[in-house]
LUMFI-413411 format. One line per 8 residues: number of its first residue (from 1); their letters; for each residue x, y, z of N, C-alpha, C. Coordinates in Angstrom, 2 decimals, always signed. Example, Ala and Ser with C-alpha at 12.3 -4.5 7.8 and 13.67 -1.06 7.14 Angstrom:
REM residues 2
1) AS) +13.19/-5.69/+7.80/+12.30/-4.50/+7.80/+13.20/-3.30/+7.80 | +12.85/-2.25/+7.08/+13.67/-1.06/+7.14/+12.90/+0.03/+7.87
This chain:
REM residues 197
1) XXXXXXXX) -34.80/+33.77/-72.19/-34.94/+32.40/-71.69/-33.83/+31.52/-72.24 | -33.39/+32.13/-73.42/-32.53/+31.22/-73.91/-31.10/+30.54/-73.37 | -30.87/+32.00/-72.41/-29.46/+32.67/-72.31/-29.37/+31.46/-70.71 | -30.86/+31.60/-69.81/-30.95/+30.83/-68.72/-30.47/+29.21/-68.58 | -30.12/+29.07/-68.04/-29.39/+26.89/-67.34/-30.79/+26.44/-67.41 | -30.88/+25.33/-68.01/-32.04/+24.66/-68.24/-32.13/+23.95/-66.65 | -31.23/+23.30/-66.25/-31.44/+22.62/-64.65/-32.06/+24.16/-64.31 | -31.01/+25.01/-64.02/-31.65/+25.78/-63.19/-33.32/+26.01/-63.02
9) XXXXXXXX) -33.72/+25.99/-64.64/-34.65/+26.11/-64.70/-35.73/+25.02/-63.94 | -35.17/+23.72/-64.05/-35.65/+22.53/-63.78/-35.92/+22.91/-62.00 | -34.41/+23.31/-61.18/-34.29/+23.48/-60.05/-35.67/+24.38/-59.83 | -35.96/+25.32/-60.38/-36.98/+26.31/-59.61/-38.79/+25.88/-59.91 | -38.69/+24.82/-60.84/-39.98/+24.26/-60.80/-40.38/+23.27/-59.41 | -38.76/+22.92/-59.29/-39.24/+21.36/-58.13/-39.34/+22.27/-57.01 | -38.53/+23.50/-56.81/-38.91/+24.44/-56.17/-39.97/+24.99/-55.63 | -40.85/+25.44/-56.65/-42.10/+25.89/-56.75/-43.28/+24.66/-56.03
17) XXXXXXXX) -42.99/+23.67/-56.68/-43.82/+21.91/-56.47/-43.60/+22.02/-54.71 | -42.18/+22.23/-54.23/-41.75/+21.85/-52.95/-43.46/+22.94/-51.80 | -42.94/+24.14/-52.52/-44.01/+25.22/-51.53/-45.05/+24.45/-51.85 | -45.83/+24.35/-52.56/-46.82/+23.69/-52.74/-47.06/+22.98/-51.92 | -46.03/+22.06/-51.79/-46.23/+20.63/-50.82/-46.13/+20.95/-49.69 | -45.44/+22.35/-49.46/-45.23/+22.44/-47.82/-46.55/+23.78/-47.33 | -47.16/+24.39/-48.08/-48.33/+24.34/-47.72/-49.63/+24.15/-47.14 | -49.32/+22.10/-47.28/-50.29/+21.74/-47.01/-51.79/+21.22/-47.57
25) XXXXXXXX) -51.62/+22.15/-48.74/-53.10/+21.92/-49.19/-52.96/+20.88/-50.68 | -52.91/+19.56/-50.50/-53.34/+18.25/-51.31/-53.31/+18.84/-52.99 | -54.85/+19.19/-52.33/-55.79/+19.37/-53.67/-54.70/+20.07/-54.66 | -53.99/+21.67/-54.50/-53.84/+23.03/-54.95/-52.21/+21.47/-55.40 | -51.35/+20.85/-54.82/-50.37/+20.50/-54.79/-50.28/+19.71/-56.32 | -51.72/+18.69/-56.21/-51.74/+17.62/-57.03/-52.15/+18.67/-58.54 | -52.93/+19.70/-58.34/-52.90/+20.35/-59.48/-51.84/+20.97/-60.01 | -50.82/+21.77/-59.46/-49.36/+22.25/-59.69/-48.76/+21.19/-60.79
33) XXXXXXXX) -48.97/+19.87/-59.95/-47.45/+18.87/-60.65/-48.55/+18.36/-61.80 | -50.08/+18.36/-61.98/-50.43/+17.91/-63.18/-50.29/+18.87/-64.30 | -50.51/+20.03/-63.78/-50.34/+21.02/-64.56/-48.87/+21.09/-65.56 | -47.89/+20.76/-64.82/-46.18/+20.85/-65.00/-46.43/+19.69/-65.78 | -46.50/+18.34/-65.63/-46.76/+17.08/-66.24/-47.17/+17.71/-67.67 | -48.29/+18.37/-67.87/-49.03/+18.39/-68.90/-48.40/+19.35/-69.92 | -47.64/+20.29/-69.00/-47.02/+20.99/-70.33/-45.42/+20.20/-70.23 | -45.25/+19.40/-69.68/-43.99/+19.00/-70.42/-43.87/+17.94/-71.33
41) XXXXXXXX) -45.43/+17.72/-71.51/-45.67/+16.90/-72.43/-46.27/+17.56/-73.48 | -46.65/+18.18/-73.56/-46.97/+19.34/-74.73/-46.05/+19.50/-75.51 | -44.56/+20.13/-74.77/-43.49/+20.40/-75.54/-42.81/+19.23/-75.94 | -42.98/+18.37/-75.30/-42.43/+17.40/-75.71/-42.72/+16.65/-76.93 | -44.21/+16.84/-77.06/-44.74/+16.13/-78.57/-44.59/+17.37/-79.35 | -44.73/+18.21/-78.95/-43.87/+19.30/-80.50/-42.29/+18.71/-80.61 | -41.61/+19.31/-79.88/-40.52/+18.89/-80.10/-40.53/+17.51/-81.19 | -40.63/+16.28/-80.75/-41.07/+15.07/-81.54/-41.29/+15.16/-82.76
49) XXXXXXXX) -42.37/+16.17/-82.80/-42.51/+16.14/-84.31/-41.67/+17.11/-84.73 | -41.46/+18.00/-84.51/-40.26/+19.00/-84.89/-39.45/+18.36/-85.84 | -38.84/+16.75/-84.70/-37.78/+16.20/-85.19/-38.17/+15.68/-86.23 | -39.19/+15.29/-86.30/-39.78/+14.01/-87.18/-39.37/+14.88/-88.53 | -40.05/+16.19/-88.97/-40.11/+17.01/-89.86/-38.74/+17.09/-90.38 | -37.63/+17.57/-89.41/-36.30/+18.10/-89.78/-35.48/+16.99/-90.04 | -35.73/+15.87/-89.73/-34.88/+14.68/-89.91/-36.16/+14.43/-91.38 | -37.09/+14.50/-91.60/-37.25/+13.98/-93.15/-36.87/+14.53/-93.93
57) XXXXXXXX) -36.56/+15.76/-94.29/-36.57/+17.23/-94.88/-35.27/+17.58/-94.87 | -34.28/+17.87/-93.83/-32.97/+18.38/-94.18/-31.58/+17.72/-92.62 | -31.06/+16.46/-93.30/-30.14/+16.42/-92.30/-29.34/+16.99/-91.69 | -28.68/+18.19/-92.46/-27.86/+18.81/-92.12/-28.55/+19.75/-90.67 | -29.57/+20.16/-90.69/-30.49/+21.20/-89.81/-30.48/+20.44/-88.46 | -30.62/+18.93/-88.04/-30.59/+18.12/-87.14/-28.79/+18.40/-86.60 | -27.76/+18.09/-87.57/-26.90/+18.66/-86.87/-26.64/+20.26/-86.15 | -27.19/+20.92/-86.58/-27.00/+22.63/-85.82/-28.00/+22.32/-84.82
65) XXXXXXXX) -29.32/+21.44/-85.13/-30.39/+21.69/-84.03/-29.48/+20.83/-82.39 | -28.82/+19.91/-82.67/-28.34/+19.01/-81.49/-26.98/+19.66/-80.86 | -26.39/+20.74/-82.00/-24.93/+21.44/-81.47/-25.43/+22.53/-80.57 | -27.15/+22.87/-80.58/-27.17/+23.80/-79.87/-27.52/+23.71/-78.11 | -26.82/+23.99/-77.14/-27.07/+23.68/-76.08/-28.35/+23.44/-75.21 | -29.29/+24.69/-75.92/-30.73/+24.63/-75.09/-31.22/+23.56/-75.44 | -31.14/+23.98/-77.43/-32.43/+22.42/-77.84/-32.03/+21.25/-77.52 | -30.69/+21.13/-77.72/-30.06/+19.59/-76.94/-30.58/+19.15/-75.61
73) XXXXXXXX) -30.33/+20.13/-74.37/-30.64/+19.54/-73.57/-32.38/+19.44/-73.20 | -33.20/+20.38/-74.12/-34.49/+19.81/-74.15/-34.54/+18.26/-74.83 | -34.14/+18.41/-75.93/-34.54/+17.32/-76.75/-33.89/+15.70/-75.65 | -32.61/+16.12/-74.90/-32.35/+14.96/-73.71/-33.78/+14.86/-72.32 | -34.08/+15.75/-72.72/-35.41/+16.41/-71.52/-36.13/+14.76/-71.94 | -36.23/+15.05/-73.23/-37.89/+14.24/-73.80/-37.48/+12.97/-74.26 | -35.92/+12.59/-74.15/-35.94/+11.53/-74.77/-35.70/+11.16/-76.55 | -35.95/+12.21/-76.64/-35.65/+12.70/-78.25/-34.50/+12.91/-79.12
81) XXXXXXXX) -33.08/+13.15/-78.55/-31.67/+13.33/-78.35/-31.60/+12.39/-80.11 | -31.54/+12.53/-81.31/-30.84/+11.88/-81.90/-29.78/+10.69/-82.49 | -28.57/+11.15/-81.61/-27.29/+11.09/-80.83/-27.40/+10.10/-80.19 | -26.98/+9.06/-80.19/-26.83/+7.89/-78.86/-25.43/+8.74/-77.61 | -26.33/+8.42/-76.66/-25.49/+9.75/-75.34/-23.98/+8.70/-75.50 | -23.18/+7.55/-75.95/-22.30/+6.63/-76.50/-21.25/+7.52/-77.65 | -22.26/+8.19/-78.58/-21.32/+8.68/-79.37/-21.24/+10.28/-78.82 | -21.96/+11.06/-78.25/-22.01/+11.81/-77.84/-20.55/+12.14/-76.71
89) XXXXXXXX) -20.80/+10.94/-75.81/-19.44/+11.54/-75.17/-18.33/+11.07/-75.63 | -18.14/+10.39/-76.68/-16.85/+10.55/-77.47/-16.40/+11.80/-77.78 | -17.62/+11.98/-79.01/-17.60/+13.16/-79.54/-16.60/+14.19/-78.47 | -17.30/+14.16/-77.32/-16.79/+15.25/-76.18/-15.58/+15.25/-75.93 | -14.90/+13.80/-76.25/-13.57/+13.43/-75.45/-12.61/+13.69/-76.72 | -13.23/+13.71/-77.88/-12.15/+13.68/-78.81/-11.50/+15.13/-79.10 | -12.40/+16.03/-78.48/-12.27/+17.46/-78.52/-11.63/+17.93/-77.06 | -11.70/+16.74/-76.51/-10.81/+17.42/-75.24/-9.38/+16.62/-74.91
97) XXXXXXXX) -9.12/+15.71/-76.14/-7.77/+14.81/-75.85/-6.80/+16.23/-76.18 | -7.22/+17.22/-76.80/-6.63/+18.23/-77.37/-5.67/+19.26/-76.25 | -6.25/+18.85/-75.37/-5.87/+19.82/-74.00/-5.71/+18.30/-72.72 | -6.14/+17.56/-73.05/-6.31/+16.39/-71.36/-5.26/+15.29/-72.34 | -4.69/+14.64/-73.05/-4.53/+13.76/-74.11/-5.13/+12.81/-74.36 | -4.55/+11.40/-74.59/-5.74/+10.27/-74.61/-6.47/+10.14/-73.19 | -7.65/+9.90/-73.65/-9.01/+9.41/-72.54/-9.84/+8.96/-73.47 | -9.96/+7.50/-72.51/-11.17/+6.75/-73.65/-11.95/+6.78/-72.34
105) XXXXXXXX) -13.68/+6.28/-72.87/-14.93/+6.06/-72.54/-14.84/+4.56/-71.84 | -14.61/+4.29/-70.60/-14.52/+2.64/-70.50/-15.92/+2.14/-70.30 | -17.42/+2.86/-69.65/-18.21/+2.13/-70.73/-19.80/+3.56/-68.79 | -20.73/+2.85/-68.76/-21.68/+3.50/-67.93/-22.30/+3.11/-66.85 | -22.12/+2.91/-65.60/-22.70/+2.38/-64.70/-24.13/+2.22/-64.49 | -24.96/+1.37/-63.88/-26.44/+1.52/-63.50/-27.15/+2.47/-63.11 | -26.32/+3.23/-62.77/-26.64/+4.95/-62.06/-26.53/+6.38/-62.85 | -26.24/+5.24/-64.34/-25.78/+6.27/-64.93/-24.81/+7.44/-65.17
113) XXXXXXXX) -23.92/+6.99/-64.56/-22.26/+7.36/-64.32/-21.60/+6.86/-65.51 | -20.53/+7.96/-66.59/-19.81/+7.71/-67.32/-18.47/+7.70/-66.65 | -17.70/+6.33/-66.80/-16.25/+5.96/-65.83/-15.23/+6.26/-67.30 | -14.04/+7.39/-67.45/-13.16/+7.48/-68.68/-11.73/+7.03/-67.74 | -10.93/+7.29/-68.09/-9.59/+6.91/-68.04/-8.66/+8.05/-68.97 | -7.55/+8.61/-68.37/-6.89/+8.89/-68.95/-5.80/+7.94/-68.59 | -5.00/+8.03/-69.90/-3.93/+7.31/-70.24/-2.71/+7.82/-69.72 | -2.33/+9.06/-69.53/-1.30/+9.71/-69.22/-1.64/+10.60/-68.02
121) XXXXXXXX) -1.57/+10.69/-66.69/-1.68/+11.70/-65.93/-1.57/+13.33/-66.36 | -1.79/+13.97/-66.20/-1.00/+15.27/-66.73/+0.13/+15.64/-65.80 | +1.01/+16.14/-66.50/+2.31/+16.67/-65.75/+2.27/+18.01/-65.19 | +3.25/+18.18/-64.37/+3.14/+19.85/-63.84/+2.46/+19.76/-62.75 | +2.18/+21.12/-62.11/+2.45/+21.05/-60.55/+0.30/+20.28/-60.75 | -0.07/+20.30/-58.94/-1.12/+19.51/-58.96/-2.35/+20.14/-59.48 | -2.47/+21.58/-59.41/-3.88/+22.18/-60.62/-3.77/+21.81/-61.72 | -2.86/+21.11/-62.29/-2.72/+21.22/-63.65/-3.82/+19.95/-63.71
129) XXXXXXXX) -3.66/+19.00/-62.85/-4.45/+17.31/-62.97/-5.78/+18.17/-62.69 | -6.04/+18.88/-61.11/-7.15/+19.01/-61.23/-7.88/+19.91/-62.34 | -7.42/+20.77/-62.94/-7.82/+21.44/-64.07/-8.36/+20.58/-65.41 | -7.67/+19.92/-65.52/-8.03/+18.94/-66.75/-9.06/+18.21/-66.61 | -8.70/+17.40/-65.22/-10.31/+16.83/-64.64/-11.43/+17.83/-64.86 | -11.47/+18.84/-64.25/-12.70/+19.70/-64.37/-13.14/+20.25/-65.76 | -12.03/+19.74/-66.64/-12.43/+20.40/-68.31/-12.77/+18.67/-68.55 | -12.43/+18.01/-68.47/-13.06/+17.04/-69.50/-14.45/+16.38/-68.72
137) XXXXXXXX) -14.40/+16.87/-67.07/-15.94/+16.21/-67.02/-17.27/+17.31/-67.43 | -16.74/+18.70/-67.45/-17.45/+19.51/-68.07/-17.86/+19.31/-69.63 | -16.84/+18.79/-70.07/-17.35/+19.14/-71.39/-18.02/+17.90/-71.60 | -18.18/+16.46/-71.31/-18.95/+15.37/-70.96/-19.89/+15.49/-70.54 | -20.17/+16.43/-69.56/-21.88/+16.64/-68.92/-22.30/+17.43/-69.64 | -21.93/+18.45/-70.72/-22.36/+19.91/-71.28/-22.78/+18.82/-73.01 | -22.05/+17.39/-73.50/-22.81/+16.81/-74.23/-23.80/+15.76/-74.12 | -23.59/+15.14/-72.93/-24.44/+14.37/-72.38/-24.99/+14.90/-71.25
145) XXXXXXXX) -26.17/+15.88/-71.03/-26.55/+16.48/-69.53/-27.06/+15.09/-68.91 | -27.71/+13.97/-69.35/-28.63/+13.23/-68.63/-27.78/+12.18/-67.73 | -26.34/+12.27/-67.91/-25.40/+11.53/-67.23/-25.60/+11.94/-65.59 | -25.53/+11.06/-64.92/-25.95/+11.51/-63.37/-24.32/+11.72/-62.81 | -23.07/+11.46/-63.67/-22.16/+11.79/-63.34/-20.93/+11.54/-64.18 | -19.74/+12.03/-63.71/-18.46/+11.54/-64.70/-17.64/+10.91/-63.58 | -16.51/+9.71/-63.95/-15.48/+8.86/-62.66/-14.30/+9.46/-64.00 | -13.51/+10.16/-63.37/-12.19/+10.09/-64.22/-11.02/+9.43/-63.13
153) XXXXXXXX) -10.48/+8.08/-64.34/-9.79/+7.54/-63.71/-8.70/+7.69/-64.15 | -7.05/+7.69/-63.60/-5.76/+7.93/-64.50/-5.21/+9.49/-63.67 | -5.83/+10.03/-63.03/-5.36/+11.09/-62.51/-4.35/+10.96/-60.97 | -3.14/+11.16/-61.35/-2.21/+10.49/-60.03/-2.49/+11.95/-59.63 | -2.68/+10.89/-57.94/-2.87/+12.44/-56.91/-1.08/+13.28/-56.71 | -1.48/+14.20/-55.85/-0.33/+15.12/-56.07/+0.87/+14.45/-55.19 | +1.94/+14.75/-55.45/+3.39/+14.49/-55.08/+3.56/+14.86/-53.56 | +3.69/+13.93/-52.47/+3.98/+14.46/-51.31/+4.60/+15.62/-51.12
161) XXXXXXXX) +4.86/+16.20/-49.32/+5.34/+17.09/-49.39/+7.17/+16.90/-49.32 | +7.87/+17.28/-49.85/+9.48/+17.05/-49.62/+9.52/+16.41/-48.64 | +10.88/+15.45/-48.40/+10.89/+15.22/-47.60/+12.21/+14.31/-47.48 | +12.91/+13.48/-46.26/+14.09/+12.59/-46.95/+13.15/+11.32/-46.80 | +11.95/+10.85/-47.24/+11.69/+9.38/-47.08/+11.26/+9.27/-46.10 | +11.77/+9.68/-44.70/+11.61/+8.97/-43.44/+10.38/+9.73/-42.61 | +10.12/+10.72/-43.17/+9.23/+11.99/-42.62/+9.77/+12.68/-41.80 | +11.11/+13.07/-42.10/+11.75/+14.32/-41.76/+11.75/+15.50/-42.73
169) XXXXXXXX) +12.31/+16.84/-41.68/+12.31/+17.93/-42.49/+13.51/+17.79/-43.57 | +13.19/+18.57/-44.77/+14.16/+18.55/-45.28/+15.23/+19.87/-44.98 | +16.67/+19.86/-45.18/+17.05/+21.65/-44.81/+17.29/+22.12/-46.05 | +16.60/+23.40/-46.42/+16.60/+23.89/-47.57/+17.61/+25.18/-46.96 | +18.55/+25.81/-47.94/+19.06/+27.28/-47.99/+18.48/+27.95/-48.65 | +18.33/+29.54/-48.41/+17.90/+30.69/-48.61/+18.52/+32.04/-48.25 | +18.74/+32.50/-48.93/+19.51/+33.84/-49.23/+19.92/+34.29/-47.54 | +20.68/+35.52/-47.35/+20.90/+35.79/-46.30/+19.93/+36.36/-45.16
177) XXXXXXXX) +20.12/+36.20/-44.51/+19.40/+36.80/-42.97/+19.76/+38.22/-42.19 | +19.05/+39.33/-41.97/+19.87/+40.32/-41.50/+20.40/+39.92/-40.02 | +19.46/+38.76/-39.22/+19.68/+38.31/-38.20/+21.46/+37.60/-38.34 | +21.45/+37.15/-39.27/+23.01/+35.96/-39.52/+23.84/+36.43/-40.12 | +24.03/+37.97/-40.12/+25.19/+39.15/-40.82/+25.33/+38.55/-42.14 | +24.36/+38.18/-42.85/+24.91/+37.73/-44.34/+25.41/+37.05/-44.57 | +25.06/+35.39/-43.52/+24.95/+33.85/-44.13/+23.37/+33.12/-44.28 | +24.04/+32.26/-44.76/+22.94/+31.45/-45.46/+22.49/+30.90/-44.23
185) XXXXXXXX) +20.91/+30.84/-43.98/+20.06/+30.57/-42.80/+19.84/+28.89/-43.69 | +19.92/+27.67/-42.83/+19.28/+27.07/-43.26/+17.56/+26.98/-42.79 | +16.50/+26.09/-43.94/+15.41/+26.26/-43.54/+14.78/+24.91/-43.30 | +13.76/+24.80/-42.72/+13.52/+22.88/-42.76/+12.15/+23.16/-43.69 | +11.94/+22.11/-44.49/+10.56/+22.10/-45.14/+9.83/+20.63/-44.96 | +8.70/+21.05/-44.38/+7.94/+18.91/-44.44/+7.72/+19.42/-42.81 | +7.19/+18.13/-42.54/+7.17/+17.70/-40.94/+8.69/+17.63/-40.38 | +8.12/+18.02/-38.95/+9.60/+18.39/-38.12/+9.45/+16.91/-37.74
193) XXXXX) +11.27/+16.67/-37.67/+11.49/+15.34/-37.11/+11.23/+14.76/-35.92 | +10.68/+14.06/-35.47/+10.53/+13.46/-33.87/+11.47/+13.68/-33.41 | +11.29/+14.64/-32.15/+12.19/+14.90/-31.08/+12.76/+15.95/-31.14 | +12.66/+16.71/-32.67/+13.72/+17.82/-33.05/+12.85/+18.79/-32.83 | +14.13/+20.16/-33.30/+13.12/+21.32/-33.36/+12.88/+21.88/-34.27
């Protein structure tokens, strides 16, 4: 169980709730989701006290208990999270300026959307931007799961295609042609020019 995605897990309960509901039968439906209700409140007041115990008793144990992915994102389950989800996705960003560079936190929408900024685009061809994007909103949702999303702002989209300005082709050369006895073929790259061929 450990090894399993906690959403996922989440996904196959609302799952389960859905047949229920499409069923038909009320009664069997309203018992399912009290049933689910009741044990996620079960775990939830263990958990609680769990914390209560390990935060009187040994601080250090609260840090391994929150680094670990499952109990984290239970303990975000219940509300219980330690961690203000504030320092949390710092935390996330300061470990990923390492590979993305500066990106600060500019602050959380009503929807619960974290909006960052990078400071520097990344350079190099255009996976390189989208790559970075996809590592630093990963590692933002993987410390804060309860975020309903990440806005990364600072990412310049990719570099048109060649071109001279005007949206003509450009003519590129390329090695010889067996067709052109061993001259240089020119090539056009971009959109063909109006009217041309």
């Amino acid at each position: 169980m450990a090894a399993r995605n906690l959403r996922q897990v989440g996904d196959r309960v609302e799952a389960l709730l859905g047949e229920f509901r499409e069923a038909g039968d009320p009664a069997s439906t309203e018992r399912a989701e009290e049933l689910v209700r009741l044990l996620v409140e079960l775990y939830g007041s263990g958990l609680e006290r769990l914390m209560e115990l390990v935060t009187e008793k040994v601080g250090a144990l609260v840090d391994r208990i929150v680094e670990d992915q499952l109990l984290a994102s239970l303990l975000v389950l219940h509300g219980l999270h330690p961690v203000p989800v504030e320092r949390r996705v710092n935390d996330a960003l300061e470990k990923a300026r390492k590979y993305a560079g500066p990106v600060n936190l500019l602050g959380f929408d009503d929807q619960g959307v974290a909006h960052l900024e990078l400071e520097h685009s990344p350079q190099g061809c255009p996976s390189t931007a989208i790559t970075v994007k996809n590592a630093v909103e990963k590692a933002v949702l993987d410390a804060a799961p309860e975020l309903a999303g990440v806005v990364l702002e600072g990412i310049v989209a990719p570099a048109p295609a060649p071109g001279n300005g005007n949206g003509n082709a450009v003519p590129v050369s390329i090695g010889p042609s067996p067709r052109a006895q061993g001259k240089v073929v020119p090539v056009s790259i971009g959109p063909r020019p109006e009217g041309g061929r």
